[in-house]
C-alpha positions as CSV (number, residue, x, y, z in Angstrom):
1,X,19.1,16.9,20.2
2,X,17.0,13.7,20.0
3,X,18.4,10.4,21.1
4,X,19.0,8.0,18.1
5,X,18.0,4.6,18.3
6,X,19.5,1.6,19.4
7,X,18.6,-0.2,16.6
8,X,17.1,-0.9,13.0
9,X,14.0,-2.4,14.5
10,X,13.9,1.2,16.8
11,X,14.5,3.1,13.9
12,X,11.7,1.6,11.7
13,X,9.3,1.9,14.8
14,X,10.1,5.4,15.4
15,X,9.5,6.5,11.5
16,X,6.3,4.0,11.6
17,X,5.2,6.5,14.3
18,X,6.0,9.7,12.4
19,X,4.1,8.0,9.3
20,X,1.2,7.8,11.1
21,X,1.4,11.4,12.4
22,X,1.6,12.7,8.5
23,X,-2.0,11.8,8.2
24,X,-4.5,14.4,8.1
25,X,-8.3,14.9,7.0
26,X,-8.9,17.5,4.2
27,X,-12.4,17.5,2.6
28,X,-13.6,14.9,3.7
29,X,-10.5,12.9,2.1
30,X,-7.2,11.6,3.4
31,X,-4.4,13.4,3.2
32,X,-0.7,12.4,3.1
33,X,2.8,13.9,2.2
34,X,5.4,11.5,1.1
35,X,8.2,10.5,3.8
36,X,11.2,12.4,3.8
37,X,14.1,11.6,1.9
38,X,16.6,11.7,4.7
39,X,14.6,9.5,7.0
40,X,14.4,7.0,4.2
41,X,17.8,6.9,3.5
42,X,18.7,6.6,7.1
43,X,16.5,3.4,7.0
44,X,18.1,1.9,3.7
45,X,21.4,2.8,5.3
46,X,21.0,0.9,8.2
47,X,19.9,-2.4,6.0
48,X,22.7,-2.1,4.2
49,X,24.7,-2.1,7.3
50,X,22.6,-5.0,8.8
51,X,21.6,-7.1,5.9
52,X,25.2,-7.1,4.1
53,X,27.8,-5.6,6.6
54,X,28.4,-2.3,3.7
55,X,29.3,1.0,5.0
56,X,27.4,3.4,3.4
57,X,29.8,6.4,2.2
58,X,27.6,8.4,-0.1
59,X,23.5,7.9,-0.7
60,X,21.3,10.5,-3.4
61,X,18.0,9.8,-3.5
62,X,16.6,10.1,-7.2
63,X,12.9,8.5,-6.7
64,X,10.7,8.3,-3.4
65,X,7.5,6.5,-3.9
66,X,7.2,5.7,-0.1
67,X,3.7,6.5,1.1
68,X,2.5,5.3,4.3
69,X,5.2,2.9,4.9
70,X,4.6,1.3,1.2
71,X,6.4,1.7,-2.0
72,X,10.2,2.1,-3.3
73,X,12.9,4.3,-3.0
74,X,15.7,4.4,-5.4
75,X,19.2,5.8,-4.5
76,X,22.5,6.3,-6.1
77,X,25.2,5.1,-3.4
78,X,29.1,4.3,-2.9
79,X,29.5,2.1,-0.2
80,X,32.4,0.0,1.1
81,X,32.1,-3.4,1.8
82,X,32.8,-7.1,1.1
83,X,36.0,-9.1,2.3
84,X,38.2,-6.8,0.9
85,X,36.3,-3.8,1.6
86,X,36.0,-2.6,-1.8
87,X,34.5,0.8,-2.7
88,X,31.9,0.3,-5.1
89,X,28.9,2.6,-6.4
90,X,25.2,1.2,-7.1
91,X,21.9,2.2,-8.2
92,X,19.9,0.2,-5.6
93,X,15.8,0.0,-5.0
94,X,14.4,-0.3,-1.9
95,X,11.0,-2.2,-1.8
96,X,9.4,-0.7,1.6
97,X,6.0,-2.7,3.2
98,X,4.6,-1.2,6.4
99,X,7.5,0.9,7.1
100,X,10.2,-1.8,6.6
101,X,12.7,-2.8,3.5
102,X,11.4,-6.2,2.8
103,X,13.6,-6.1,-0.6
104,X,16.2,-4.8,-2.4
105,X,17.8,-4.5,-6.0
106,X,21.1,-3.6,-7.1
107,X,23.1,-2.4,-10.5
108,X,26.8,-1.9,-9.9
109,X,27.5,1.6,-11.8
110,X,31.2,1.4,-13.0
111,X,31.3,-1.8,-14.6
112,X,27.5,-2.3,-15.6
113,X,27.6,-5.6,-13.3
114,X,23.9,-6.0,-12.5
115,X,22.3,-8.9,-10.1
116,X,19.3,-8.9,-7.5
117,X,20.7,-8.9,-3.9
118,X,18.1,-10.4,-1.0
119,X,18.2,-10.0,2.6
């Protein structure tokens, strides 16, 4: 079983790593598979828990457009979080730049409340 990291910042290092791994030559052209979806989501995950202190209880990922650390991934999730510790469930976007979420967007789903949220 590998060891998980300490950290967000060991986290993002280790999948910068495996990004760079994915790339191959083939006819004379580079090559590249997009990340997987459960490594992302681990990632987004742990921003959530960093950036606004929200447990993530359930995270679907509907659009990966992460190549080579670059790109967005979009995600149905229920998370609890907030003062009260509320339960709520998003449709969030996670803008990724050289392996890390630099931004995020967010549309509650129950209520249709809809705002940007920035780290």
């Amino acid at each position: 079983m590998a060891n998980k990291p300490a950290s967000a910042a060991d986290f993002t290092k280790q999948t910068k790593m495996k990004m760079k791994t994915a790339k191959t030559k083939a006819h004379g052209k580079e090559k590249h598979s997009k990340h997987d979806d459960n490594e992302l989501a681990e990632i987004a995950k742990r921003y959530l828990k960093d950036a606004y202190n929200e447990d993530t209880l359930k995270m679907k990922v509907l659009k990966n457009h992460v190549n080579f650390g670059n790109g967005t991934l979009d995600v149905e999730c229920t998370v609890k979080g907030g003062l009260f510790k509320i339960t709520t469930t998003w449709q969030k976007q996670f803008i990724f730049e050289d392996g890390k979420i630099t931004d995020m967007t967010a549309e509650r789903k129950k209520d249709g409340q809809a705002g940007s949220l920035e780290a």
